[in-house]
Each structure stands twice: as C-alpha cells, then as structure tokens.
C-alpha positions in Angstrom: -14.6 10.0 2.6 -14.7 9.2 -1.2 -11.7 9.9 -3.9 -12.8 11.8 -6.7 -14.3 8.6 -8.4 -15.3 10.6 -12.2 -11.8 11.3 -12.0 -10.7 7.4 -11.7 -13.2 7.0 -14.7 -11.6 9.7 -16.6 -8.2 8.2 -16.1 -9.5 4.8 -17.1 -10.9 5.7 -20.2 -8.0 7.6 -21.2 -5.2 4.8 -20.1 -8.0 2.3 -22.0 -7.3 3.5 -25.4 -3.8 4.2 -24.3 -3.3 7.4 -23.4 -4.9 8.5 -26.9 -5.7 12.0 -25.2 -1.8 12.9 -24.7 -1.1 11.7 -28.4 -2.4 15.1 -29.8 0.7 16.8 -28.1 4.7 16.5 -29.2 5.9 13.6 -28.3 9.5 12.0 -28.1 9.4 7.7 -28.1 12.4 6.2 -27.1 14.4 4.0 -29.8 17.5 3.7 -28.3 19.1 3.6 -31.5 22.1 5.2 -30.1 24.3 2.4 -30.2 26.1 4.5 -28.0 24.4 3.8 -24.1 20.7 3.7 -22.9 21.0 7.2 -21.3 17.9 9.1 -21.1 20.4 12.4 -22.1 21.4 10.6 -25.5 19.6 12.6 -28.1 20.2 10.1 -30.7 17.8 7.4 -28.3 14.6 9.3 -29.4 12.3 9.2 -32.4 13.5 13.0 -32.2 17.0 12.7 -32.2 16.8 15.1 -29.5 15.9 14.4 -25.5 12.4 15.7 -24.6 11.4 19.1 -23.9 9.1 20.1 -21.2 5.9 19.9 -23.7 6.5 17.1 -25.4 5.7 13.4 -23.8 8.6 10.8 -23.5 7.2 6.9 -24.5 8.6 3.6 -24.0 6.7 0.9 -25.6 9.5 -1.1 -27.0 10.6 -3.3 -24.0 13.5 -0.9 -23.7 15.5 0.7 -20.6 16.1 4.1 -20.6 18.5 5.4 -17.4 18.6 8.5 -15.8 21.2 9.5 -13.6 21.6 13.4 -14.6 20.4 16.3 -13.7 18.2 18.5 -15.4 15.7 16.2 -17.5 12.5 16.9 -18.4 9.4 15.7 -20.4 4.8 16.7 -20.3 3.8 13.1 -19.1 6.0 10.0 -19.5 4.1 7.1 -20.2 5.5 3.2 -20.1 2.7 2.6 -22.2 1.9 -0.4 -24.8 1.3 -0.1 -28.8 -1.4 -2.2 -30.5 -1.6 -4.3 -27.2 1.8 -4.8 -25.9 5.0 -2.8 -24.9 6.8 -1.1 -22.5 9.8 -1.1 -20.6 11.9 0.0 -17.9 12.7 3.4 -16.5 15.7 3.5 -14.3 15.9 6.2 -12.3 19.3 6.7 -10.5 21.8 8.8 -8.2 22.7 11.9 -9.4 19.1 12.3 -11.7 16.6 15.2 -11.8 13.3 14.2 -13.6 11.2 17.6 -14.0 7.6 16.7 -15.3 4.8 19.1 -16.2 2.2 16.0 -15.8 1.8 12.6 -14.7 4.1 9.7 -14.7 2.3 6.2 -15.7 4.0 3.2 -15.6 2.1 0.7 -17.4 -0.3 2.5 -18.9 -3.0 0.8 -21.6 -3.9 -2.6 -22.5 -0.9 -4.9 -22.9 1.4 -2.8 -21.1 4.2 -3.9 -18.9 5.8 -1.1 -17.3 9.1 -1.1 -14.7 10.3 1.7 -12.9 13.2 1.0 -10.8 14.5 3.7 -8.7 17.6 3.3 -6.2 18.4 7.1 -6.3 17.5 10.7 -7.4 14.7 13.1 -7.7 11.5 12.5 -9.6 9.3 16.0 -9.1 5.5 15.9 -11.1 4.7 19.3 -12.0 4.0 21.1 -8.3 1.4 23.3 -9.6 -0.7 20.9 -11.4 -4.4 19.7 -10.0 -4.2 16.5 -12.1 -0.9 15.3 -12.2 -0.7 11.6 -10.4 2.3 9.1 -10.1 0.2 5.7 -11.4 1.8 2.1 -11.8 -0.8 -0.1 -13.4 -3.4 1.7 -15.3 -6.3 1.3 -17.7 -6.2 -2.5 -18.7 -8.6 -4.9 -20.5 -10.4 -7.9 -19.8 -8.6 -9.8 -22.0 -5.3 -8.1 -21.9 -4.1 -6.3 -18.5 -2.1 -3.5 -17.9 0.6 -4.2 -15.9 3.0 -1.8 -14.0 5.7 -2.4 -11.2 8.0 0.1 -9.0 11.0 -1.3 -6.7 12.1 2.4 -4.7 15.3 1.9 -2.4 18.0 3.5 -1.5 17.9 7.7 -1.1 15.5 8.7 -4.2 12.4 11.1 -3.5 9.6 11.4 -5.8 7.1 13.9 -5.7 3.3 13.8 -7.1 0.6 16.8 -6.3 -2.4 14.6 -7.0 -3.1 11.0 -6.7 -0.8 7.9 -6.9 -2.4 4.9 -8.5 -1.6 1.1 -7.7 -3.4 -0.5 -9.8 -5.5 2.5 -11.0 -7.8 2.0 -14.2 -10.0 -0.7 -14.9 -8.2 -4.5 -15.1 -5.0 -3.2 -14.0 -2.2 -5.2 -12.0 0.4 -2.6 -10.0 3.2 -3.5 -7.6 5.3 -1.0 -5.4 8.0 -2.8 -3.5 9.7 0.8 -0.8 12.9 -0.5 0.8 14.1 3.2 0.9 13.7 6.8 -0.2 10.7 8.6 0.0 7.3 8.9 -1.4 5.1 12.6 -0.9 1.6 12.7 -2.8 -0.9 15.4 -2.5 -3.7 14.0 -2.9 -4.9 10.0 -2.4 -3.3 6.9 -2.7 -5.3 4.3 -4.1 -3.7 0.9 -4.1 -6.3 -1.5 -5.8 -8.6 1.5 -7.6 -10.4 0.6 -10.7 -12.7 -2.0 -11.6 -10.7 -5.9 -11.3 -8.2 -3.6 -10.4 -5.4 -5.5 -7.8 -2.6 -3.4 -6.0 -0.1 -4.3 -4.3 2.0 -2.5 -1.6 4.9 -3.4 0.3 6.9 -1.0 2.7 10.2 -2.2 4.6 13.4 -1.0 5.2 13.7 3.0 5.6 10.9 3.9 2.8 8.8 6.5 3.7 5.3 7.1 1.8 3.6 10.4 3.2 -0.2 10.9 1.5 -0.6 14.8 2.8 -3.8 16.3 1.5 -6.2 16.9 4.5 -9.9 16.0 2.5 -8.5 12.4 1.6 -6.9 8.9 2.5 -4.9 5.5 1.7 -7.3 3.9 0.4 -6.7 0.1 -0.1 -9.7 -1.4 -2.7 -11.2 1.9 -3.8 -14.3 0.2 -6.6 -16.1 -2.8 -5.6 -14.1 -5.2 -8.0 -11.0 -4.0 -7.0 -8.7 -5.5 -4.5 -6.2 -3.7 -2.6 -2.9 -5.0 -0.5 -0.6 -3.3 2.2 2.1 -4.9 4.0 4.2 -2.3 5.7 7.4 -4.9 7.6 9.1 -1.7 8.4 9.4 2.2 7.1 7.1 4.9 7.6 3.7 5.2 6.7 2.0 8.9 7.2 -1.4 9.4 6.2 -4.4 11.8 6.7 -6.8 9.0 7.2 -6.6 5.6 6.4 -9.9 3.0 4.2 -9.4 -0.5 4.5 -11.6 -1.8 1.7 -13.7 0.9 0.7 -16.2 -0.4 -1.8 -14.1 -3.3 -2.6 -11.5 -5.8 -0.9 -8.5 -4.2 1.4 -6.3 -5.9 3.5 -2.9 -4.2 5.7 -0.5 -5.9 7.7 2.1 -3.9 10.3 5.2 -6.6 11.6 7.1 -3.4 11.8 8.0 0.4 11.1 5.8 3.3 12.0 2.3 4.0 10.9 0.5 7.4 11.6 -2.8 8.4 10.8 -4.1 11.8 11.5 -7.5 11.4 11.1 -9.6 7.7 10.9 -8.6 4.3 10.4 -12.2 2.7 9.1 -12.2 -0.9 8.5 -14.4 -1.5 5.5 -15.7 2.0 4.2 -19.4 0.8 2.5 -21.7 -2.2 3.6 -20.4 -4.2 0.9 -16.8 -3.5 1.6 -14.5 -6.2 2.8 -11.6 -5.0 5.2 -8.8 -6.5 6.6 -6.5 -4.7 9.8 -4.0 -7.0 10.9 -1.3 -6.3 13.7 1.5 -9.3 13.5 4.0 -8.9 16.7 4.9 -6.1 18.8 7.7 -4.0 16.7 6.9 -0.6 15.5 4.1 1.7 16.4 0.8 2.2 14.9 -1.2 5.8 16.1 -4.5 7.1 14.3 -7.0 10.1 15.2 -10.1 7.5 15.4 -10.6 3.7 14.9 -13.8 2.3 13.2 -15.6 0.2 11.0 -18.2 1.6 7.8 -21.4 0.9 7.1 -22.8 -2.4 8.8 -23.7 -4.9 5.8 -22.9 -7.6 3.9 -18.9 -7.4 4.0 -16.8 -8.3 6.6 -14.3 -6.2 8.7 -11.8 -7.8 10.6 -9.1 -6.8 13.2 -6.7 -9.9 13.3 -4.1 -9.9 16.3 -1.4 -12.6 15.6 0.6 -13.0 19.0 4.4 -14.8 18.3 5.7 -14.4 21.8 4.8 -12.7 25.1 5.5 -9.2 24.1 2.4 -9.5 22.4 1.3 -6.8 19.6 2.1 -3.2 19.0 -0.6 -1.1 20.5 -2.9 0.6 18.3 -3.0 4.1 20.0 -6.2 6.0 19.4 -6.0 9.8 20.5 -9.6 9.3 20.1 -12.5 6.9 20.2 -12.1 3.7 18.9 -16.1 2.1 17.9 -15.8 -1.4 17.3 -19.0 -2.1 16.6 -19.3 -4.3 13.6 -15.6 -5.5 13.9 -14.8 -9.1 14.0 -11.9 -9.6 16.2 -9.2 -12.8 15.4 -6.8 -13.8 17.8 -4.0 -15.9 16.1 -0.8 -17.4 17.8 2.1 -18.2 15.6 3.7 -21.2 17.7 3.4 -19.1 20.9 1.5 -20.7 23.6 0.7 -17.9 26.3 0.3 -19.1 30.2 -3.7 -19.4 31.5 -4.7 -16.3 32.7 -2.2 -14.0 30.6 -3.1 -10.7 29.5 -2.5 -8.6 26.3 -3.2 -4.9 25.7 -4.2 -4.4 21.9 -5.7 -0.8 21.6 -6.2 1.8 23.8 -8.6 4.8 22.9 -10.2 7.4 25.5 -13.2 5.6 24.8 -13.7 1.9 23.4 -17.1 0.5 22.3 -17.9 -2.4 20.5 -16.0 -5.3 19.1 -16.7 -9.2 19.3 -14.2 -12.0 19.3 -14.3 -14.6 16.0 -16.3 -17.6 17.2 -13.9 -19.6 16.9 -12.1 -17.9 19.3 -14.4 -17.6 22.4 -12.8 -20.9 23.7 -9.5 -20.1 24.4 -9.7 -15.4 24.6 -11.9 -13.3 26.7 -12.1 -9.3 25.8 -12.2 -6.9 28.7 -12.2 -3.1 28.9 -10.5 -1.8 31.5 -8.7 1.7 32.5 -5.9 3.1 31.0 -4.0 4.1 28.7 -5.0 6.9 26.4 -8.5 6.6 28.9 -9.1 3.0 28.1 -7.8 -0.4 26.7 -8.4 -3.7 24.9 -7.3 -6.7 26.4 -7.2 -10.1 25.6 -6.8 -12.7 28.1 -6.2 -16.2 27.3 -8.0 -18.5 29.0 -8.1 -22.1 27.1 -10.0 -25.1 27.6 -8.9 -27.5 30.3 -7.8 -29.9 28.1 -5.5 -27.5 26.3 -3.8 -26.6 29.9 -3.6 -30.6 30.2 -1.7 -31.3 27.1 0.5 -28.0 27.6 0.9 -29.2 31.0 2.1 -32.9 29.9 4.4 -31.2 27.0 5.9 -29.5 30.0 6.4 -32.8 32.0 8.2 -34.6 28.8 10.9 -31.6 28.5 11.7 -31.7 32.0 12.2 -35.6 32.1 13.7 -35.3 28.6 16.2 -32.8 30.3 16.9 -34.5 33.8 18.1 -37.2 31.5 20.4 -35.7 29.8 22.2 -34.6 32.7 22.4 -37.5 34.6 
C-alpha cells in the first residue's frame, strides 16, 4: 500500500518556494499591530485591518502569536510559513475556538520556517468536502535551510483533516506532534517522516486519540527512502486502517502503554530497502491488528524488539489473523529484570504463525516455540541462559539472603 507519492511531490514543490501557489489568492498576514491583544478576532492584527474571510489565506511569518479562543473563525489555508528564508510563529488554539478552513493548515511551511501550533482546546475543522485539504507540521524545506514545524495537542481540542496529515512532509522538513489529549480524525494517511531527509516525530500519551480512517491507506512511519519516521505511543489511542513501519525509508514505533488498533496489516519494513522498527516495551495497554508481517525481503532490516521489565512480560500483539514472520529479526531485551530458568512469555498470538528468528545474540539465553492457543496459536519465549548466568544469579541470591539473616540477628 503506497500514499499518493505525486501528491507528496506536489506538496513539496509548492511548500519549496513557499506556498507561492496560494499567493495568487487574497490573503490576510498577521501584524498584530493592534496594540490592543493577540486575538485572532482583532481586525486591526491583519495587513487587512479586518480578520480573514473564508477565501482569503491567514499568514504568520513574523515570529508572532496569534490566539484563538472564539467561535466562528475562518480563513482558505493558514500557512505558518517563512518570508525570504525565515519566519513564522505560533498559533494558539484554545477553549471556546471554532477554526473553519476551506483548505489545509501548514505549520511550518517553506524554507526557513519555524512554525508552532499549540492547542489545549477547541475545534479546528479543514474543509470536509475537500480531496486535498491535509493538516501538515513540517513542510517543504531546503538543504541548507529546513523547514521546521511543531504541534503540542492536550487537553479536549479536536481537529479535523479529510486528506492527509504530514509530520515532516516535504523535502528537508523537521515536524514534531507531542498528543497528551484531545483528538485527532484524518481521512486520508498519516505520514510521519514523508519527504526526502524528511524526520517526524510522534509522540502519543495521556488521553490523545489520533484515528487515520480512510480504508485504501495507512500510518505510515518513513514514507521516501531518505526520510526517517518516529512513533512512540506511552499511552492514548492509536486507530488506524493499516499500519507501515518504514516504508521506503527508516520507521521505528514503540507501545509502553495506551491502545493501538489496526484494522487491516501491521508490515514491518514496506520495500526491500526499508528499515523497520516494532518495538513492545512492558505489558500495559493493548496492541490488536488484522495481519502481522514483514515487506519485501532485501537489504533493510525489520525488527520486532520485545523489552521484558518484570514478569508480566509484554502486551500481546493480537492478530485476528496470520501473523508471517518470515524475514523478521526478533530482539529480546530485559530492562533490569532477570526472569527464572525455564520461564515462559507469550508475545503474539495469530490463528496461524510462521516465520520469525531470534537476534543472534540472543540464541544464548531465549528459545521461540509455537504452541496452541490463543487466537489459534502463540509466540513464546522461554528463557533459558547459560549455566554460568544461573550460577552468578544463583550466588547474587546467596549474598541477599546472608546479607539479610544478618541484619536480623
């Protein structure tokens, strides 16, 4: 499953030159020349002396902050973008606000740009009936001068995009999300780490809530093969039609906690040269998916990493399907836990399992077994170290124990 890459070129070469397509339309660029506030609803803030209208496009470039906290604003695209090489601003979006758009919302947009949207409260809704309309932060950078764009969403706010969301979109673009709360809905794909030297970054916690709902794509994490892309969900919930870890380029998710659901696949590094990253740390939370798999065999790796901190083990990875391993490296990590000889972890059950080989450096100390169960079958581990290891835990054991008769005598 691919996202629609002529459209990430198109978006590229139109952040690249800095959104040089939307400049043909009205526009309103903030001044906030008011000397009264930094509301959004000042008309005296604009280059208009008016707030925006639904046709014309609201810009920041001057390192500004413009708040929104009421209801019934509106603007065509509003761009955080950068003029002659540098700008931006913030865009504080807060209880109480409405933000009606008839396109996209890009924060950080163009070379130089350093965008900020913070959003601890109201509704953000990009036009419903558009195709082409995407939420991006991070877009359409240059070698030598990035484009930079973060988002920190807590608290109740929802935002709405029909098409894609971008993290780190265009071409040598940095973008952030930090979701501690409120919720995310996007038609289309999310694409954290999408254009070329593209890195994106995205952390879930707290109550957040990102939903990616269109049924012909995915959460794709490292979309082009220069791009890198980052997910760390530590709580939340994550929904998603199917889920690319590393597509053609680097992608890397952790789950500690929260909820992840996947319809359809999870595939561990999409293309041969894709390098893809699943790691399960603990046993909070729940992780359920359609299918489990890696791409195309080649010269990337794809890794399942299993980090065990005590003897709850790791959330199950339930697979209503099959789960093919083959081509899958599997790590086993402990994190200052030293399991008994002998015990036994469940990682993944599937109604079928195939596939899968432990890291090297792990055949020592794990064995893998198959074994009946579950959603048909599961994936344990068993740990099962070197004699010498059982000495040396054994001897630790000895030392408490004398250390402790001691000190009750």
């Amino acid at each position: 499953m691919q996202i629609r890459v002529s459209r990430l070129s198109i978006l590229a070469a139109i952040a690249g030159v800095s959104a040089v397509a939307t400049h043909a339309q009205a526009q309103a660029t903030w001044t906030g020349a008011s000397g009264i506030d930094n509301n959004w609803s000042t008309g005296t803030n604009w280059s208009t002396n008016a707030e925006p209208t639904a046709s014309q496009n609201a810009f920041l470039n001057n390192g500004g902050t413009i708040q929104v906290d009421q209801a019934d604003e509106v603007a065509n695209f509003v761009d955080l973008n950068a003029v002659s090489g540098s700008g931006s601003g913030t865009l504080d979006i807060r209880a109480g606000a409405v933000l009606s758009t008839t396109n996209s919302v890009r924060i950080g947009i163009g070379a130089g740009s350093n965008g900020t949207l913070l959003m601890s409260g109201g509704t953000v809704t990009i036009n419903p009936l558009s195709t082409t309309a995407d939420f991006t932060v991070g877009d359409g950078g240059a070698t030598a001068n990035r484009a930079r764009g973060s988002a920190t969403i807590s608290g109740n706010g929802t935002l709405t995009a029909p098409d894609n969301m971008l993290v780190g979109g265009g071409a040598d673009a940095d973008g952030t999300v930090t979701h501690t709360g409120g919720s995310l809905t996007i038609g289309n794909a999310v694409v954290v780490g999408g254009g070329a030297r593209s890195t994106g970054i995205y952390n879930l916690s707290g109550s957040g809530s990102l939903t990616q709902s269109a049924t012909t794509n995915a959460l794709i994490l490292g979309n082009n093969g220069t791009a890198s892309g980052t997910f760390t969900q530590a709580g939340g919930t994550l929904n998603a039609n199917a889920m690319q870890v590393g597509n053609n380029g680097t992608g890397a998710y952790t789950h500690s906690a929260g909820d992840l659901s996947v319809t359809n696949a999870i595939t561990i590094g999409v293309a041969g040269t894709a390098n893809g990253t699943f790691t399960v740390r603990g046993s909070s939370g729940s992780i359920s998916a359609g299918s489990f798999t890696a791409g195309t065999a080649g010269a990337g790796t794809k890794s399942l990493v299993l980090e065990i901190l005590d003897s709850s083990g790791v959330t199950l990875i339930d697979v209503a399907g099959n789960a093919t391993l083959d081509g899958i490296t599997i790590d086993m990590n402990l994190d200052g836990y030293i399991p008994s000889g002998g015990q036994t972890f469940d990682l993944l059950t599937a109604s079928a399992i195939t596939g899968g080989a432990l890291n090297p450096a792990d055949t020592d100390d794990w064995s893998l077994a198959v074994v009946s169960g579950g959603s048909g079958q599961i994936l344990q581990a068993t740990y099962v170290p070197e004699p010498g290891m059982l000495s040396v835990a054994a001897i630790g054991g000895m030392m408490l124990l004398g250390r402790r008769r001691r000190n009750v005598q």
